[in-house]
C-alpha positions in Angstrom: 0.0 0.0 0.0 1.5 3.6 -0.7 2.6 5.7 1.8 0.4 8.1 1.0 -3.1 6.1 2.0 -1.6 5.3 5.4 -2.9 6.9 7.8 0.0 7.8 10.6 -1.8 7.2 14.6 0.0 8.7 17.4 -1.5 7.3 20.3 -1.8 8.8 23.6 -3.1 6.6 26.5 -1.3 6.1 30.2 -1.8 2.9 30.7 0.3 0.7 28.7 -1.7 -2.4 28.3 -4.7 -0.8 27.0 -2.4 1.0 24.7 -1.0 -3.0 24.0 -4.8 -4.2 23.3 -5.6 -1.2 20.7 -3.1 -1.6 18.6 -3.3 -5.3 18.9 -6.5 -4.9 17.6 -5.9 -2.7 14.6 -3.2 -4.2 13.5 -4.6 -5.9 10.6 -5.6 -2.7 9.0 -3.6 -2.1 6.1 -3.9 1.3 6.0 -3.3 2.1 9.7 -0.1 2.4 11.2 0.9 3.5 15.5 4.1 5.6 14.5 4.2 6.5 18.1 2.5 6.2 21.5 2.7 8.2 24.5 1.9 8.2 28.1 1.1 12.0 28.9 0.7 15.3 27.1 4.2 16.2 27.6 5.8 12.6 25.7 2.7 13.4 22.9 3.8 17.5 22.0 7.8 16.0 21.7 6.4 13.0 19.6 4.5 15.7 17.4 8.0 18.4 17.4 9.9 14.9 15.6 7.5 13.3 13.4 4.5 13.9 10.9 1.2 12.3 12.5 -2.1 12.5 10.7 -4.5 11.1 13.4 -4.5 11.2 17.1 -6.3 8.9 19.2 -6.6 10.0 23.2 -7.7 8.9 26.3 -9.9 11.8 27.7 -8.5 11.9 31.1 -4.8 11.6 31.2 -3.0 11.3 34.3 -3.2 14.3 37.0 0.5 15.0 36.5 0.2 16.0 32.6 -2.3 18.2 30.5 -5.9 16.2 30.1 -7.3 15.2 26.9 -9.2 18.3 26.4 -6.3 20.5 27.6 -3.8 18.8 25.3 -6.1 19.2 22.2 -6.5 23.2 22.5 -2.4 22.9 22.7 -2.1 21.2 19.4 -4.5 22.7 17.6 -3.0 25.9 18.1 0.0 24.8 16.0 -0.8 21.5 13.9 -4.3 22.8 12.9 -4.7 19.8 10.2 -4.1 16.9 12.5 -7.4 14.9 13.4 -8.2 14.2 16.9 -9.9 11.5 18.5 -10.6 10.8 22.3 -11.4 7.7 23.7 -12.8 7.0 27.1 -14.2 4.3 29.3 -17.7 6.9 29.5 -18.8 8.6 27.1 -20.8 11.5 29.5 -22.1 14.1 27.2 -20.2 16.8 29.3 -16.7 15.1 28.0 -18.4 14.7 24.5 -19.5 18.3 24.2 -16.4 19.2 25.7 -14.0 17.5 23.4 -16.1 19.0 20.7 -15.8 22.4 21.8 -12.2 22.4 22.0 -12.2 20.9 18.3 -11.5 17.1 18.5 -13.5 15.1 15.2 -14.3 12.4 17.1 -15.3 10.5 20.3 -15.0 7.0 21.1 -15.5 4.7 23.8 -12.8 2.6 25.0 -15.3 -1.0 25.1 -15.7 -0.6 21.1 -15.2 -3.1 19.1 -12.1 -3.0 16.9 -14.3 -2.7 13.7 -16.0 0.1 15.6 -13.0 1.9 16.1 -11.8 1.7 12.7 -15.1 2.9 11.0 -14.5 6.0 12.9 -11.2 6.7 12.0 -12.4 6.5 8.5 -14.8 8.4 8.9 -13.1 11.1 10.7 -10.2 10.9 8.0 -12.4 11.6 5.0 -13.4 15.0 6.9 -16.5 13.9 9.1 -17.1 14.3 12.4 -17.8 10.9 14.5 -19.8 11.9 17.9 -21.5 8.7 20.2 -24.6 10.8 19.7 -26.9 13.3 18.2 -25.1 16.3 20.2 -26.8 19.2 18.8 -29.9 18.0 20.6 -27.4 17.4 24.0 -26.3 20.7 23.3 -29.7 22.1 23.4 -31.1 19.9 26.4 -27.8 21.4 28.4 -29.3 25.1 27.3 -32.1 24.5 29.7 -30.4 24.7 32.9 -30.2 28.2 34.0 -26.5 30.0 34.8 -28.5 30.3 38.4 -29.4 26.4 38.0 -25.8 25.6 37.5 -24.5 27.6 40.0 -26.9 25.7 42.7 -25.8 22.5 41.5 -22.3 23.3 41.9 -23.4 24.0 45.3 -25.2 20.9 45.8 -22.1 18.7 44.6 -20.2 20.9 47.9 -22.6 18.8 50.1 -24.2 22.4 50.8 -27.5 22.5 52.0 -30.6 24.9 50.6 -29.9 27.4 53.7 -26.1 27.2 53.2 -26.5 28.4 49.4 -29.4 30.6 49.9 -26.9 32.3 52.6 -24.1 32.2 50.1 -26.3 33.3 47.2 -27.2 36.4 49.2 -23.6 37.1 50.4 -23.3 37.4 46.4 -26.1 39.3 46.3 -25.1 42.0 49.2 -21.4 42.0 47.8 -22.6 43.5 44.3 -24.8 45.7 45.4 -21.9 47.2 47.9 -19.4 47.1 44.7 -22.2 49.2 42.8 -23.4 51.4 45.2 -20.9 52.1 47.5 -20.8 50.6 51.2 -22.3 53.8 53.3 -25.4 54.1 50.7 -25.9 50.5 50.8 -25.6 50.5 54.9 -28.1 52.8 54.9 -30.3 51.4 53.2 -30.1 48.1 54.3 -27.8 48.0 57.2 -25.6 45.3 57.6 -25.3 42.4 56.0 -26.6 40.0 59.1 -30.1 42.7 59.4 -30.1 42.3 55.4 -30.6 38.8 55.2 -33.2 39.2 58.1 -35.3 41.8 56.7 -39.1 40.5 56.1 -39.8 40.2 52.4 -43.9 40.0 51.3 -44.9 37.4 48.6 -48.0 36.1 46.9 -48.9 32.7 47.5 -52.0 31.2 45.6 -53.6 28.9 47.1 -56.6 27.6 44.9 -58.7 30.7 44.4 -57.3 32.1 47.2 -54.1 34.7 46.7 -52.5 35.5 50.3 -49.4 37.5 51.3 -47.1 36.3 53.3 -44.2 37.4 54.8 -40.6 35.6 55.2 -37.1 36.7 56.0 -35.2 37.1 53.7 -33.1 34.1 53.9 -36.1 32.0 54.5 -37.5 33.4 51.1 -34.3 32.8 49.1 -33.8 29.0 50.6 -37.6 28.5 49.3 -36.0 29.6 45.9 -33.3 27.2 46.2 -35.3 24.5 46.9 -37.4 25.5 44.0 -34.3 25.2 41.7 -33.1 21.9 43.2 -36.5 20.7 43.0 -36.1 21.3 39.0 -32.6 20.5 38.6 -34.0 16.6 39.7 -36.5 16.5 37.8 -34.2 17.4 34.7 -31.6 14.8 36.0 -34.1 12.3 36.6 -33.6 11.6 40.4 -35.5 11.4 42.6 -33.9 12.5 46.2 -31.3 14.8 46.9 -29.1 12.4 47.9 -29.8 10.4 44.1 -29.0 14.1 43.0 -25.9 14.1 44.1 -24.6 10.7 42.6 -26.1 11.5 39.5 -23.8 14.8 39.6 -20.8 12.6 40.4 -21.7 9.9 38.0 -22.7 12.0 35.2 -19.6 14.0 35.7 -21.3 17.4 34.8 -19.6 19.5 37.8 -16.1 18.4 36.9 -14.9 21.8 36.9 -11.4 21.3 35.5 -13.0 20.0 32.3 -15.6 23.0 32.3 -13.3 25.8 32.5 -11.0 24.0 29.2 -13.5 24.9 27.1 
C-alpha cells in the first residue's frame, strides 16, 4: 500500500496495556499504522516536534500529572491545525463529549468498542466527518435548559451544601454586588448590615386555589424557598429522585467536573 493512504496514529493513552490491546486490535488494518505512543501530554507534543502524524487517538482523562485530553487538544490545535483528533474514554458522558467538541476534537469514542468500531470512525473522521457517540446538537440544546443560576446551585449541591447554606451564600453574592455598585455607606443605609439584610421580612403572593394570600418571610427564608425550587427542578431534569440520588447523579454524570468545564 503507498505511503500516502496510510494513515500515521500517534496514540496517547497512560496505561500501557490498553495502549498493547488497541493496537493489537488494529493491526490488521492495512492502511493504519501507530508511529508512536505516549503516556502524557508532555511525551505526545515531543512525539509531534519529531514526526508527521495524521490522526491522534486519546484517552480523555490523562494522568493528574500531565495536561488532560481536552487541555492537550486546544495545545495542538494551536500549532498542527490539520491533524485529526480523537478521544477515547471508558464513558462517554455528554459533558466530555461536548467538551472534546468544543475544543475541536472530530471524534469520540468509547474505550469498550469493538475494533471494527474503532476503525469505522477513523475513517470516517479521515475523509473529513465528524464521528460523535450521539446526536449532540440535541445534548447541546437539552444542556441550554439549565439556567446559569441552575448551575450555580448544582455546583453548590455537589459541595454537600444545604438549601440554607447556598441561599446564605447566594445572598452574600447578592449583598457583595450591590456594595461594589453602590458604594458601602449608601448600601448601609439602606439596608444595614449584612446579618439585618438577610433578616429583613420580604412579602410574597402565595395562591392557594382561588385564594391569593401574602405572606411574609425573612429574607433568607424566602431565598432557601428559591433554592429549593431550583433543586426541585434540577432533579427533575436529571431524573432523580432525592437529593441524595441528585448528588450521585452529579458525580456519575460528571457534569460538575470543573477542571474539564473551564477547558472549554
Amino acid at each position: 500500500m503507498s505511503s500516502e493512504n496510510i494513515t500515521k496514529i500517534l496514540l496517547v493513552e497512560d496505561y500501557w496495556l490498553i495502549r498493547k490491546s488497541i493496537k493489537s486490535g488494529l493491526h490488521r488494518y492495512g492502511s493504519l499504522r501507530f508511529v508512536a505512543e505516549a503516556e502524557n501530554s508532555f511525551q505526545a507534543l515531543e512525539h509531534l516536534e519529531s514526526m508527521s502524524i495524521d490522526l491522534i487517538i486519546m484517552d480523555y482523562q490523562l494522568t493528574d500529572s500531565s495536561l488532560w485530553g481536552v487541555e492537550l487538544t486546544k495545545e495542538i490545535l494551536k500549532k498542527y491545525t490539520k491533524i485529526k483528533i480523537i478521544f477515547w474514554s471508558v464513558h462517554t458522558r455528554e459533558i466530555d463529549v461536548i467538551s472534546a467538541m468544543k475544543v475541536g476534537a472530530h471524534g469520540y469514542l468509547s474505550k469498550q468498542s469493538a475494533d471494527d468500531e474503532i476503525k469505522a470512525v477513523i475513517d470516517k473522521v479521515m475523509r473529513g466527518e465528524a464521528a460523535w457517540p450521539f446526536d449532540l446538537e440535541s445534548k447541546i440544546q437539552k444542556r441550554k435548559g439549565l439556567s446559569p443560576m441552575k448551575m450555580k446551585v448544582i455546583g453548590l449541591l455537589s459541595q454537600g451544601m444545604g438549601y440554607k447554606q447556598i441561599a446564605y451564600d447566594l445572598l452574600i453574592e447578592e449583598y457583595n454586588k450591590k456594595v461594589s455598585r453602590f458604594g458601602v455607606d449608601h448600601v448601609l443605609e439602606e439596608f444595614g448590615t449584612f446579618d439585618r439584610y438577610i433578616m429583613q421580612k420580604c412579602t410574597f403572593s402565595k395562591s392557594d386555589g382561588e385564594k391569593l394570600e401574602k405572606r411574609s418571610k425573612t429574607r433568607l427564608d424566602s431565598r432557601k424557598r428559591t433554592v429549593e425550587g431550583y433543586a426541585t427542578a434540577i432533579k427533575k431534569w436529571f431524573g432523580a429522585k432525592s437529593l441524595c440520588m441528585l448528588g450521585k447523579k452529579i458525580i456519575q454524570e460528571g457534569r460538575l467536573e470543573y477542571r474539564r468545564i473551564s477547558s472549554n
